[in-house]
PAMIDREN-317868 format. One record per residue (C-alpha): residue number from 1; residue in one letter; x, y, z. Coordinates in steps of 0.2 Angstrom, whole numbers, padded with zeros to 4 digits. Layout:
N
ATOM   nuba   lopa       u       v       w
ATOM    NUM      A       X       Y       Z
...
This chain:
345
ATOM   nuba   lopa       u       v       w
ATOM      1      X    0093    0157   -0010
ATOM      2      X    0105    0145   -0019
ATOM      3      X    0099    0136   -0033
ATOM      4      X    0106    0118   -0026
ATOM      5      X    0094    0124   -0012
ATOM      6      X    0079    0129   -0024
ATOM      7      X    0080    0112   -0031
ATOM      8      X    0078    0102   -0016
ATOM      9      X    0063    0113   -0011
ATOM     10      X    0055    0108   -0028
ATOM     11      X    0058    0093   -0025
ATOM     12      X    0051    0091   -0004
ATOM     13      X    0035    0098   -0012
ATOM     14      X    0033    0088   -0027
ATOM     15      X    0020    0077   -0025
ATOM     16      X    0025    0058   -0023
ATOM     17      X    0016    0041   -0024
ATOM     18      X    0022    0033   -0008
ATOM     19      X    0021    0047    0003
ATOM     20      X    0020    0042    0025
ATOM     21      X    0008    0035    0032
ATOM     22      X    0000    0048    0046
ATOM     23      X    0004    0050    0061
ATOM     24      X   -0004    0049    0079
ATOM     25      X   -0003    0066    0084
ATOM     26      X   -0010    0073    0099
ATOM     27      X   -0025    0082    0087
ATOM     28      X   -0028    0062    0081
ATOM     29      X   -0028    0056    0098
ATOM     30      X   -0040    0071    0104
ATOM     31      X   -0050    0066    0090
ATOM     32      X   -0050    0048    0095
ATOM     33      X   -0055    0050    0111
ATOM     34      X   -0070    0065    0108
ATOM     35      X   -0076    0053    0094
ATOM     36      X   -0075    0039    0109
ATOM     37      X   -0086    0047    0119
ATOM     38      X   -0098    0053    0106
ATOM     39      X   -0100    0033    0103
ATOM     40      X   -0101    0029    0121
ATOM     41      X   -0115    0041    0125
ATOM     42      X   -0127    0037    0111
ATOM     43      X   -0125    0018    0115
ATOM     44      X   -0129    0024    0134
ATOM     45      X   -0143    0033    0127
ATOM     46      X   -0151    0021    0116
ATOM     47      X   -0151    0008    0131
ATOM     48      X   -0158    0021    0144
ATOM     49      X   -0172    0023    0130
ATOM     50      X   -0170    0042    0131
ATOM     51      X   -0175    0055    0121
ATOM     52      X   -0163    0048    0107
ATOM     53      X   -0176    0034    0103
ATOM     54      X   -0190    0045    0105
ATOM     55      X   -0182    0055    0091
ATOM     56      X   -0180    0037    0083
ATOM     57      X   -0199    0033    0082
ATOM     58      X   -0203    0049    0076
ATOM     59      X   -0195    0050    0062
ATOM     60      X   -0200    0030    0057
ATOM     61      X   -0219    0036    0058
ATOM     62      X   -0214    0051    0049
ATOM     63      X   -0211    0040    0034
ATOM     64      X   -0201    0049    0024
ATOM     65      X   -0200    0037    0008
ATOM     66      X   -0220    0040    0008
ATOM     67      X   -0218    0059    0010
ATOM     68      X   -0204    0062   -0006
ATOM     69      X   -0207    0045   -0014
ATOM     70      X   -0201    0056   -0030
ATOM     71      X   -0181    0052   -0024
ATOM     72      X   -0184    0033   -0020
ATOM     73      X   -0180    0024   -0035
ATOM     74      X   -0164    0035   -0036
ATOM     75      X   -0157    0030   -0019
ATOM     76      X   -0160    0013   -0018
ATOM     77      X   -0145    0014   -0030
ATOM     78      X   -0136    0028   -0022
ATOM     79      X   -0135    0016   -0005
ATOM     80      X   -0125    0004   -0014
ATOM     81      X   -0111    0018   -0009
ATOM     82      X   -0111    0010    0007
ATOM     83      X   -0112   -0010    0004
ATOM     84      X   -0099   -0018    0009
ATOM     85      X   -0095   -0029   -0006
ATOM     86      X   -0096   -0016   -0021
ATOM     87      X   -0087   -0003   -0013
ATOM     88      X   -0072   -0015   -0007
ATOM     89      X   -0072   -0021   -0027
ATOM     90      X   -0070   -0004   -0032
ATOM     91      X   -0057    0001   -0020
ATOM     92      X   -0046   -0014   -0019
ATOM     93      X   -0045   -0010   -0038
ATOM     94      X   -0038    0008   -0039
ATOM     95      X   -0028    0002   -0024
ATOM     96      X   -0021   -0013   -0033
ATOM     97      X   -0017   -0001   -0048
ATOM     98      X   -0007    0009   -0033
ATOM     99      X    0001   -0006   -0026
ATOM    100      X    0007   -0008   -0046
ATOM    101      X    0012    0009   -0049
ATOM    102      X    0023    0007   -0031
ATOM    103      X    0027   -0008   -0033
ATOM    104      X    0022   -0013   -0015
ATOM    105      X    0007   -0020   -0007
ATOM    106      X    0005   -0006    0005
ATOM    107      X   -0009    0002   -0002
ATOM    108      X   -0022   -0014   -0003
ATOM    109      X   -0013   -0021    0015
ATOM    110      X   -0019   -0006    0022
ATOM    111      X   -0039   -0006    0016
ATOM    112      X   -0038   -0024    0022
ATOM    113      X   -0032   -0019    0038
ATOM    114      X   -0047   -0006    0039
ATOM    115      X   -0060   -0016    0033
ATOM    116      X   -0054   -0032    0045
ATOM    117      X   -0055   -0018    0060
ATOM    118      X   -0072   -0012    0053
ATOM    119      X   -0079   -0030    0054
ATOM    120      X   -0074   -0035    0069
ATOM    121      X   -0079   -0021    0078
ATOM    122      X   -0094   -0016    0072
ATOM    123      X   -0099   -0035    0070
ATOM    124      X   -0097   -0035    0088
ATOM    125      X   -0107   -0021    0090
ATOM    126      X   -0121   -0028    0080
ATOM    127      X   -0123   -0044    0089
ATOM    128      X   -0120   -0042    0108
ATOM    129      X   -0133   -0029    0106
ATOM    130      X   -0145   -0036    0094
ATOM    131      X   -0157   -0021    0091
ATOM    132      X   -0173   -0024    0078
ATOM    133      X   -0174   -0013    0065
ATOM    134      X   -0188    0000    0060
ATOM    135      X   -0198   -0014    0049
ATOM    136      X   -0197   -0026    0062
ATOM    137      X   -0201   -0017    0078
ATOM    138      X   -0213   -0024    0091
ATOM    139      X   -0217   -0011    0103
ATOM    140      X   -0219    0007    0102
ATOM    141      X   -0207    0019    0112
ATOM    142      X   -0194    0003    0116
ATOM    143      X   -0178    0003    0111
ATOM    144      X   -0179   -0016    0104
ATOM    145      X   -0162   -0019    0111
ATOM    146      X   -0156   -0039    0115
ATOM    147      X   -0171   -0046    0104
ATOM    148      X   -0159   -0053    0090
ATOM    149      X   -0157   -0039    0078
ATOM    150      X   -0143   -0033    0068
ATOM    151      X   -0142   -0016    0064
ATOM    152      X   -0135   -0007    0078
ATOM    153      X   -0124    0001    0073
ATOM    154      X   -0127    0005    0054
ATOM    155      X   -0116   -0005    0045
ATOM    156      X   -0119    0001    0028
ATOM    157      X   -0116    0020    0036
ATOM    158      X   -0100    0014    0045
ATOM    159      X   -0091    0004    0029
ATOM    160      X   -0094    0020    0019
ATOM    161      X   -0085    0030    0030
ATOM    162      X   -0071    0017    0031
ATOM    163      X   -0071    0011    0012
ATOM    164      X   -0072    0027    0004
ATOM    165      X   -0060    0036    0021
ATOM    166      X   -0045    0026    0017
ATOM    167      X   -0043    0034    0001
ATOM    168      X   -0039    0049    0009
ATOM    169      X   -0031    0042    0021
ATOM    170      X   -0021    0037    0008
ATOM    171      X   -0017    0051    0000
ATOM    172      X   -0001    0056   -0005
ATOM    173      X   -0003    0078   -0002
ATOM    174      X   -0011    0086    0009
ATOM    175      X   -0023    0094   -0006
ATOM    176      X   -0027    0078   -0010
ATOM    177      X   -0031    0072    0007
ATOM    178      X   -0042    0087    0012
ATOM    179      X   -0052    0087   -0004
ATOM    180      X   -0053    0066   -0002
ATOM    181      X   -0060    0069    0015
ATOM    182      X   -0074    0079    0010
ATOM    183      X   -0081    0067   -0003
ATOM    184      X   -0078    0055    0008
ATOM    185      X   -0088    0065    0023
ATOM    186      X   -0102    0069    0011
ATOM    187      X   -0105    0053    0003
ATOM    188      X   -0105    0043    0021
ATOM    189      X   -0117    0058    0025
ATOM    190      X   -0129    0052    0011
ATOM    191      X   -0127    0033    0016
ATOM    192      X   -0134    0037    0031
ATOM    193      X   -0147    0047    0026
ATOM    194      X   -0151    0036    0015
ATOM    195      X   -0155    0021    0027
ATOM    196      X   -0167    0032    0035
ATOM    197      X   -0175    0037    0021
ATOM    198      X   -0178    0021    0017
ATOM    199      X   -0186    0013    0033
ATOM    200      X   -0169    0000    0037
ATOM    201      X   -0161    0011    0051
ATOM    202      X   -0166    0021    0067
ATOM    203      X   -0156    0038    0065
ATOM    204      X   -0145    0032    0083
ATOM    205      X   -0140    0017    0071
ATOM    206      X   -0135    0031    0058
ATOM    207      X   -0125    0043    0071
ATOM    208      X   -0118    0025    0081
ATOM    209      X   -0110    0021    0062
ATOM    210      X   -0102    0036    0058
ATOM    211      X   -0092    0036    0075
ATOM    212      X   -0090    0017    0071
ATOM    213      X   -0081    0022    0056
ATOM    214      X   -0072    0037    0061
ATOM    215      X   -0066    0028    0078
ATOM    216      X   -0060    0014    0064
ATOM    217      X   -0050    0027    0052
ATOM    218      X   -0041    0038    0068
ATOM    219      X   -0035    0019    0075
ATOM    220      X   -0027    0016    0058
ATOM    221      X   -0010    0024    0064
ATOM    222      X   -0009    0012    0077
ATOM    223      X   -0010   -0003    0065
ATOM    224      X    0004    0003    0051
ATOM    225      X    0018   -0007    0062
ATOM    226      X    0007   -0021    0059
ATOM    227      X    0004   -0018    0042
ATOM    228      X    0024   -0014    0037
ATOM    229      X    0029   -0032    0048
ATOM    230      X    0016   -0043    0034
ATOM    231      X    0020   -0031    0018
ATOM    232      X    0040   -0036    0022
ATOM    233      X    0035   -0054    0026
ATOM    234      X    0025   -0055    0010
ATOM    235      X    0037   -0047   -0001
ATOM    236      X    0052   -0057    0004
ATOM    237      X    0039   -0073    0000
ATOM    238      X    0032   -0066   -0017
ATOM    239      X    0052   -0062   -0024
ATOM    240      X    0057   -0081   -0018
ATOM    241      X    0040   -0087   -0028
ATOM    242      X    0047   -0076   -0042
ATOM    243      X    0067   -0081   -0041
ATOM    244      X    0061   -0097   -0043
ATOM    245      X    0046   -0097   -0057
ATOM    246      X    0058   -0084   -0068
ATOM    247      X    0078   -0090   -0061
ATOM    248      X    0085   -0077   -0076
ATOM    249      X    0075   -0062   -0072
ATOM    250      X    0090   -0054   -0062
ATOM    251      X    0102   -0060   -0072
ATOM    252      X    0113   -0047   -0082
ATOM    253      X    0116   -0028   -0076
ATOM    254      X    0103   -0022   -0071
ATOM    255      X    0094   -0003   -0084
ATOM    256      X    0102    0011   -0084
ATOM    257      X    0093    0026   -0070
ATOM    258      X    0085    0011   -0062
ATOM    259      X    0096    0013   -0047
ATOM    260      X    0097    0028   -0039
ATOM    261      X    0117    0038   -0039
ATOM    262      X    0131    0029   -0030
ATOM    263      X    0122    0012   -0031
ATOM    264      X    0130    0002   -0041
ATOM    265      X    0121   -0015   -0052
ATOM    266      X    0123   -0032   -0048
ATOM    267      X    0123   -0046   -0058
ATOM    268      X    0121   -0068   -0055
ATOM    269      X    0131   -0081   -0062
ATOM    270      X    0124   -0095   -0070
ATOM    271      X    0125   -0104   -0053
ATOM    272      X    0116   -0091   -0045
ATOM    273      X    0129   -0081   -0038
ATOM    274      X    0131   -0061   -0033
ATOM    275      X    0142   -0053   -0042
ATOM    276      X    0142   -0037   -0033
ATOM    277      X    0151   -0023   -0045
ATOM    278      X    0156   -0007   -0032
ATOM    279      X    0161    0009   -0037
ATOM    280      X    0171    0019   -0027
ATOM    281      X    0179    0037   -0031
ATOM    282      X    0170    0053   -0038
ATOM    283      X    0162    0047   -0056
ATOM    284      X    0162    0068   -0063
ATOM    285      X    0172    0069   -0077
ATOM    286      X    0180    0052   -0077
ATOM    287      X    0174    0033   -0079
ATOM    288      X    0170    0026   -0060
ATOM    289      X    0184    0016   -0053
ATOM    290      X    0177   -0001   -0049
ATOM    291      X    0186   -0014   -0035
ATOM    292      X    0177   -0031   -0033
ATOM    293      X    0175   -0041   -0017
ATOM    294      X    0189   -0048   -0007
ATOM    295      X    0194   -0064   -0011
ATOM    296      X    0188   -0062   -0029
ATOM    297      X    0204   -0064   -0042
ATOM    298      X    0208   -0046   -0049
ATOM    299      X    0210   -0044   -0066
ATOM    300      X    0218   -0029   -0074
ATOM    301      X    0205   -0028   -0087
ATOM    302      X    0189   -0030   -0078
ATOM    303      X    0182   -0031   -0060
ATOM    304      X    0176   -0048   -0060
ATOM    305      X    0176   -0064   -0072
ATOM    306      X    0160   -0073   -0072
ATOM    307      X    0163   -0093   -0078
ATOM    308      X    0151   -0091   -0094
ATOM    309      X    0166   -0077   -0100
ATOM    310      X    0181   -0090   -0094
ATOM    311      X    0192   -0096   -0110
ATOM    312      X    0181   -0110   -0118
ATOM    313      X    0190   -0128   -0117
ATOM    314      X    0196   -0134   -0135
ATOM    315      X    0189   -0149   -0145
ATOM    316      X    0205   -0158   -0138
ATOM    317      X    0202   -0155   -0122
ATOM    318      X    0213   -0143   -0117
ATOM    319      X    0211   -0125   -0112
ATOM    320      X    0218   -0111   -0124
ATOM    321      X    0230   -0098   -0116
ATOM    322      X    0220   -0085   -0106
ATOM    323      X    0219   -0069   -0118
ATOM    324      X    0223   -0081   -0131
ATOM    325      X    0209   -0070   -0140
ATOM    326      X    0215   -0053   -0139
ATOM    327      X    0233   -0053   -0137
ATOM    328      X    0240   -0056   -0153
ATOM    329      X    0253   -0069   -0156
ATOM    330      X    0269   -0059   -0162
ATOM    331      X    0287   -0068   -0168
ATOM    332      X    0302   -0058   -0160
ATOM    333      X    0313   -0053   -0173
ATOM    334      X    0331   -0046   -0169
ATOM    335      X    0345   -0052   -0157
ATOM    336      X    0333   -0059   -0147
ATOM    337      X    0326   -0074   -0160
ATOM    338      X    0330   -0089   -0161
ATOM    339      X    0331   -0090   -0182
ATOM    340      X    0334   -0073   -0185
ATOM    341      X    0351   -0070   -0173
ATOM    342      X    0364   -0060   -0178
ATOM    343      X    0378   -0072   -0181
ATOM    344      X    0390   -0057   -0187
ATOM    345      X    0390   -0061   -0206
């Protein structure tokens, strides 16, 4: 292998901070629908009160805080994992240190996206089906389905999946993305667990959030059109605010190795011109040959003249010569002067 050919290999695999977005594939979209179905039949289960809510009542008489009460103080805090306002905080803030390492807003346009999904969804959910909770149940063996409630399904489960989720979802390798979406996995796990440990969810609320969630993370795909369209419209809004709040900031060529090869800088006049320098030609072993616009005057000298470097206008009035400052003023001497002619003797 050639070692132009080793290089670009190191670089495929190097690991990057704006790496694609995933696809749908045909594996997400089997997952999608598997995970569909799953949702759908413990929905159908709950409201047939089958065996599921059987199971539901068991383990509510069961009591588990009362039988390890040991572990209680220790997961009321560990549930916070899955509130929806702490864990937003927490990830809209590495995100936000993303989106300024990037320098774009895909990162937090993304968990927004997620967690708009998460609440519409799930907030439906929650209210066309208005199942009590565990505290507040009123007969035994029911479902307690349409009697106001709001915990079907869990929402606590559900927003952990999809808070802590997107950060694998955003990950930039594959490493990176498998090890994410087993912390991710286990700590939604424990979310869940949690809230029936602690008496605030049936265990179908528990299984019903964990589809809600994973249903909201395979969908994601589908909204990154969505998401690109409002990161553009925002950007081009955010670089106007800035043009105008800091006018100078682009003024001046721009660092050398900010722009990638064959790029060449731009620069505005005071008026707030473009002036676009292009190269042309190879730049190995020689200075870049540079041609400005058409309809620009050409200059033997340099590219382009910008009006703060045109000849300043003199106290009286009048412009000096142009190049009056780096062409020296010389008095021909010889046959060709005036006073200094050869009149032959």
């Amino acid at each position: 292998m050639r070692t132009d050919e080793k290089k670009l290999d190191q670089m495929e695999e190097r690991p990057t901070d704006r790496a694609r977005p995933p696809q749908m594939t045909r594996t997400r979209l089997w997952l999608f629908g598997g995970t569909l179905a799953v949702y759908l039949a413990i929905v159908v289960g709950v409201l047939a009160t089958s065996w599921l809510v059987t199971f539901d009542w068991q383990v509510m008489f069961f009591r588990p805080y009362k039988q390890w009460p040991v572990i209680h103080a220790f997961l009321d805090y560990f549930v916070v994992l899955g509130q929806r306002g702490p864990t937003a905080v927490a990830v809209a803030a590495w995100l936000g240190w993303r989106c300024w390492r990037q320098r774009n807003l895909h990162p937090l346009l993304v968990l927004g996206a997620s967690l708009l999904l998460l609440n519409i969804t799930v907030g439906a959910a929650k209210l066309g089906m208005g199942r009590l909770g565990p505290h507040y149940a009123t007969t035994v063996g029911a479902n307690e389905m349409w009697l106001g409630g709001d915990i079907f399904p869990s929402g606590h489960t559900a927003n952990a999946v999809v808070t802590w989720g997107v950060l694998a979802y955003l990950a930039t390798t594959p490493l990176r993305r498998r090890t994410l979406s087993v912390i991710a996995a286990l700590g939604a796990l424990g979310v869940g667990m949690t809230t029936v440990y602690l008496g605030t969810h049936w265990v179908s609320d528990v299984l019903l959030g964990w589809a809600a969630g994973l249903l909201v993370l395979l969908a994601m795909p589908w909204l990154e059109p969505g998401v690109t369209w409002f990161e553009d419209r925002l950007m081009g809004i955010l670089l106007r605010l800035w043009l105008r709040l800091r006018p100078d900031s682009l003024r001046g060529p721009l660092p050398a190795g900010s722009l990638a090869p064959g790029v060449s800088p731009q620069r505005l006049a005071p008026d707030g011109e473009v002036l676009v320098r292009e190269t042309i030609g190879a730049t190995t072993g020689s200075r870049p040959a540079t041609r400005a616009p058409d309809g620009w005057p050409h200059h033997a000298s340099r590219p382009y003249t910008i009006r703060s470097e045109r000849t300043p206008v003199t106290p009286a009035g009048s412009r000096r010569p142009p190049h009056a400052d780096r062409v020296p003023r010389t008095t021909p001497i010889g046959p060709t002067s005036a006073r200094g002619r050869n009149t032959g003797g």
